[in-house]
Structure formats: C-alpha cells, structure tokens
C-alpha angles and dihedrals in degrees: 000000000000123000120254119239098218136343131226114342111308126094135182123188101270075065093054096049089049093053088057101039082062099038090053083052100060090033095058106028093037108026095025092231124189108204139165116245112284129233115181119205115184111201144175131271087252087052092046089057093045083062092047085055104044090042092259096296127125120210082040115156123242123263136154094243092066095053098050086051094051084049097056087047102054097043089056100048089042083061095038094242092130133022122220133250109269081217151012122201123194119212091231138124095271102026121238119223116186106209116190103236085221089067112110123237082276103051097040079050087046097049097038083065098044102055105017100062107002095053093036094052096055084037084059108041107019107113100227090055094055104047100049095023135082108199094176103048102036094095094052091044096054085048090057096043091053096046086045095050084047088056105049090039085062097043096032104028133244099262091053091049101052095043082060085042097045089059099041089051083049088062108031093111089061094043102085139090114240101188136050130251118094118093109277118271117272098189095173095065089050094086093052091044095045093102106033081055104053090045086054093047089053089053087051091048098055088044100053102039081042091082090049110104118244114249139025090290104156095203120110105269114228099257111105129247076238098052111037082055089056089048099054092032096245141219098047124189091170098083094190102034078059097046094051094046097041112022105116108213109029119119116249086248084051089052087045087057102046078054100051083047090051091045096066096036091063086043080062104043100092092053099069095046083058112031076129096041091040095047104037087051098053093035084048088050098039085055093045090052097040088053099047093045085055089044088061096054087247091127129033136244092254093048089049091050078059100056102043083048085058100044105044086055088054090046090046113135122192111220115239097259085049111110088222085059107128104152131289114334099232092215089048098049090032090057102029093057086049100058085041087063087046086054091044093039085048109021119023132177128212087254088046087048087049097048096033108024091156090070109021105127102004098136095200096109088171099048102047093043093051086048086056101051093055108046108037139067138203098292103022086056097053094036094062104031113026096112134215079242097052089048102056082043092062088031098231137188142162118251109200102206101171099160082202086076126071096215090076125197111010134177103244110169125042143171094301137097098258085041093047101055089052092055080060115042081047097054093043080049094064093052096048107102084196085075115020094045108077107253099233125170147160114255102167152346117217097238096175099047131024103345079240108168115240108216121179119206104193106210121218129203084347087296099150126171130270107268097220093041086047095053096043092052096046082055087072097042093056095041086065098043092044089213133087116283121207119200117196119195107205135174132239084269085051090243111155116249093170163356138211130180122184122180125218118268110242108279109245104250088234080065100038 
C-alpha cells in the first residue's frame, strides 16, 4: 500500500518537503512541467499582510504608501470583513511561495501545487515573461533599490524621497514598455552601472538644454519640429523613461528612482496581460496533482473531500442575474476554457473539429496545453480557444449599452455562430491592454517658449479620463518636469475633446 502523504490535518516541514517532493513528481513525469527551482517559505497572517501590502515582493523599499495599505488590510481581516491568500508566489529564480502557516496538511499540499509548479511553469515559459522579465536578476535588484532608497532617504532626506516616489508611483502604469523591441532586461548589472550611467545622463542633459535659447522669448527657436522629436526620442509612450532621460532639473538620484520605479512596473507588466492564462494554469495543474495524488492512494478520501471543497469555491462563478455578479472570476474562466481543450484535444465534437481543427482530436492534452501556455496571452487566448460549447456552458451573451442611442441597453450576441464569435471577439477585447489602458504619449516640448510639456490621450470609443484622477496625476508630472504640462485628449479624426494645463508646485527650497 502506498504511503500517505500526511494524516489528519497537521503538517511539519519533513512533511513539506514531502508534499513537494511528490508534487514535483507528478508535475514533471506526468504534466511535463518545466519549473524554477522552488523555495517554500510558510508565514504568518501579519506577514501575509506585510506582502498584501508590498505587492508580494520581499527586499521591497519603504514607502507610506505600503504601510497605509497594510493598515486597511488588517483591519479588514481583524473584523472579518476579508480572508487572506492561501499563497503568494514571487516570479523569481528560485521561485518564492509564500504558504500560511494556518493552512492544514491539504492546503499547504493545494497550494504547493498551485503555486509552486503551476504558477512557475507558466513564470518560466510564458513569453511575455520572458521577454520583460528577469527572473535571475529581480532579487539583487530589489536589494539594490532598497539600499539605494535608504541612501538617498539618509542624504536627502525622507521628505525629499517620497515626494520623487509619489510621483513616479502616479505614473507607474505609464511607465512600461508595451512592445519589443529593446534588448531584455539584465537587472543584475543596474547596480554596477548606476553610476556610469548618471554621469552619462548629465552629459545628455547639457547637451540637449544646451540648444534651448536664454531667456522667455516667445519666437520659434531654430531647431527644427523634426529635430527637437528626434532629440527627445517622440513621440514617447513610456511617461518616466522620458522623464529620466529629459526632465531638465531632477537630480541624478531623482532620475535613478524614477528608474527603479520603472524597473518593477515593467516586472509586473505580464501579469496584467494573463491574470486568465496565470490562474487557469496553476488552478488546471493544482487539480491534476491533487487528483493523481489521490489516485495513488498519497492522500486520503477525506483529505481529497477537502480539497474539492477548496477549489470549487476558488473556480465559482456567480451567474449574470446573481447580486454577487462582478464580471468574469479569472480562476473560473482560466480553468474552465482548459478543461474545455482537454475535452476538444480528447474528446471533439463535429462543432469543436470544425472551431479548432489544429488540435480536434490531438489527443496530447499535455502538449497542446503547454504550447499554449506559452505562447498566448489574455486575449489572444480567448480570442483563439473559448469554444460555442463553453459558451452555452457559462451561458453567455453581449449587452450594447452606447448612451449616444436612444434604444438603450440591447442584447446583441446570442447562441449562434455569428453571436458566438462576438462573444468572443468582446470578452478577448476587455483583456487586451492595448484598449482598456489610456493610450497616453509625449508628442512635443516647446523649446522656444515656455519648456511647457505636449501630452496626447487617444481616446478610444469616447472613453476620456476622469477629470479629477487626470489632474491629480498630471500634478505630479508636472512637479517632475518643473514646467507646465498640457494634456490633450483627441479622437481617432484628431479632433480635440479636451484640454487640460497644470502648473509645477513650487520646488522646496531643500530640493532647489
């Protein structure tokens, strides 16, 4: 008889180590799994909060922000007004898995899986992942942020700091590259080439507000629309690279922290193009595990009861007419469309030979779907293998809400084959970064006149910006460029919807 893995519900770490020894087994002789090298960590809920409130990442610097955000959480879960992760993985080589050390001997076996070689898998082969991420090199380089924020906290002061990394945090979002095309990441060369690099931005930065004339004169300078772009490298969708480079009165520490700044904001960036891929992949391989260790007679029926009872409350689903309705659960559509291409691989239909005829009828569940973890995002993911059968399963349907018509709301995709491949085209939509994040960019600087900063918002499907987030970002913007800042929302026919203009905050004269 085979050996159980645990009994009951308690758990030390030989068992642990137990738990993952057999987990990696199944992952890698069963799932062919290609993971990172694990390390497990098991903390306490504090600690658990702590990570809520850094973004899961250890090494992290201080900042304000942090703490208000570990305040909110604990007082939540201290009324019961919120539950905590049963995990937190880090993208990381080796890869960091938080485990609650309240779990019992099934979840920390659940979410070792989970996390530990579901996540992991899709961490290390996922495309995106590889190209914006280093894996390798993010622990040193948190090391060196957080040495480096300490630094300039104690020379600077921390009043000074947090004002530069308020505004940087502002604008993280727009921070980011969202095409290749730059050489990958190597983070752990940034610290070395910290300060080759400042003393060559303050020789850029000579050279280029060298051209600029002397004085408030209003006239067009000599240099040339086309030059001054290629000067300043417009447009410019990247908000802080373009401020490091071009700002013309930050500090070179300041410049390093908009960097850093920049830095973990493009770490994150994949992850919010696969929040369906990440978490259907770990939840598909957690289930896959969990079942085969059963299977094996490792854990018992009891333990097993556990589990299911864990994981369907993770893949729930509210239906649309449900008051707990917010939108589409990730783990519940992620996992649900990838046992739907195990059914289709498996299992197809005439209607699924007809939709998917790559993979009809493959029956390599394991090779397509690691194919397709690796080589998809959110909506290309959905775009390509959410199925008519899936659909009907989930029931679902397009609602056209254009407060322009008079008609109002109106159904205007059902259950047929027209219907069904707007469903889909719709839902892959509102994972696509590309239209529900502001498009936002640099077009030009008034050299010649008051150094005021040119910004375009392209507004798509009339979606234009808050007016009280956009001013109180802009704030910021123009507190680091120390000039006005102009932000000009335009339709796709360029036509101008609106304007906004903020003015610098006067410069503290510790700073100045």
């Amino acid at each position: 008889m085979t050996e159980r893995l645990f009994e009951g519900a308690d758990w030390d770490f030989h068992t642990l180590q137990r738990i993952t020894d057999a987990c990696e087994e199944v992952a890698k002789n069963d799932l062919g799994l290609d993971v990172y090298p694990n390390q497990i960590e098991v903390i306490t809920a504090e600690q658990m909060l702590d990570a809520y409130s850094s973004v899961g990442m250890p090494l992290f610097y201080k900042h304000w922000s942090f703490g208000k955000q570990f305040a909110y959480h604990e007082a939540s879960y201290r009324k019961g007004l919120m539950g905590l992760a049963y995990e937190i993985v880090i993208n990381s080589s080796p890869c960091i898995s938080y485990l609650m050390e309240e779990n019992t001997a099934t979840m920390q076996t659940l979410v070792i899986a989970h996390a530990a070689f579901g996540h992991n898998h899709f961490f290390k082969n996922n495309y995106l992942f590889k190209q914006w991420t280093d894996a390798d090199g993010i622990l040193d380089y948190l090391d060196f942020a957080k040495k480096y924020v300490t630094s300039c906290e104690e020379r600077y002061g921390r009043t000074e700091v947090e004002r530069t990394l308020d505004a940087a945090h502002a604008l993280m979002s727009h921070g980011i590259d969202r095409y290749p095309g730059k050489k990958k990441l190597d983070l752990r060369e940034e610290e070395k080439r910290a300060g080759r690099r400042r003393q060559h931005e303050e020789e850029v930065f000579n050279d280029l507000w060298r051209t600029v004339p002397k004085g408030a004169s209003k006239t067009r300078s000599a240099i040339s629309l086309e030059r001054r772009r290629k000067l300043l490298g417009l447009p410019q969708e990247n908000l802080l690279y373009f401020l490091e480079k071009s700002a013309p009165r930050l500090a070179p520490w300041q410049r390093e922290l908009l960097r850093i700044v920049r830095h973990i904001a493009q770490y994150f960036y994949p992850q919010s193009q696969t929040k369906v891929m990440n978490e259907g992949t770990a939840t598909y391989v957690h289930y896959r595990i969990m079942t085969k260790l059963h299977e094996q007679g490792r854990i018992s029926d009891g333990n097993f009861l556990e589990f299911l009872g864990s994981h369907t409350n993770v893949v729930f689903q509210p239906e649309f007419d449900d008051r707990r309705f917010s939108g589409f659960n990730p783990y519940a559509l992620g996992f649900a469309m990838m046992q739907d291409i195990e059914r289709i691989v498996t299992r197809p239909e005439d209607e699924d030979r007809e939709w998917f005829p790559d993979i009809a009828g493959k029956n390599d569940v394991m090779g397509v779907l690691r194919d397709v973890w690796a080589n998809y995002r959110d909506e290309s993911f959905i775009g390509q293998f959410l199925s008519p059968k899936l659909m009907r399963q989930l029931r679902m349907f397009h609602l056209h809400d254009d407060p322009e018509e008079r008609a109002g709301i109106r159904v205007d995709a059902i259950h047929d084959e027209r219907g069904f491949r707007r469903v889909r085209r719709e839902l892959a939509r509102q994972h696509d970064v590309g239209y529900i994040d502001a498009n936002i960019e640099v077009v030009d600087v008034d050299l010649s006149g008051d150094r005021r900063l040119i910004l375009h918002h392209h507004v798509i499907k009339g979606s234009q910006l808050n007016e009280t987030d956009a001013k109180r970002v802009l704030q910021h913007l123009a507190d680091l460029w120390t000039y006005d800042v102009s932000l000009i929302e335009v339709d796709a026919q360029d036509k101008v919807l609106r304007e906004y203009v903020v003015s610098p905050r006067p410069i503290p004269a510790a700073v100045a």
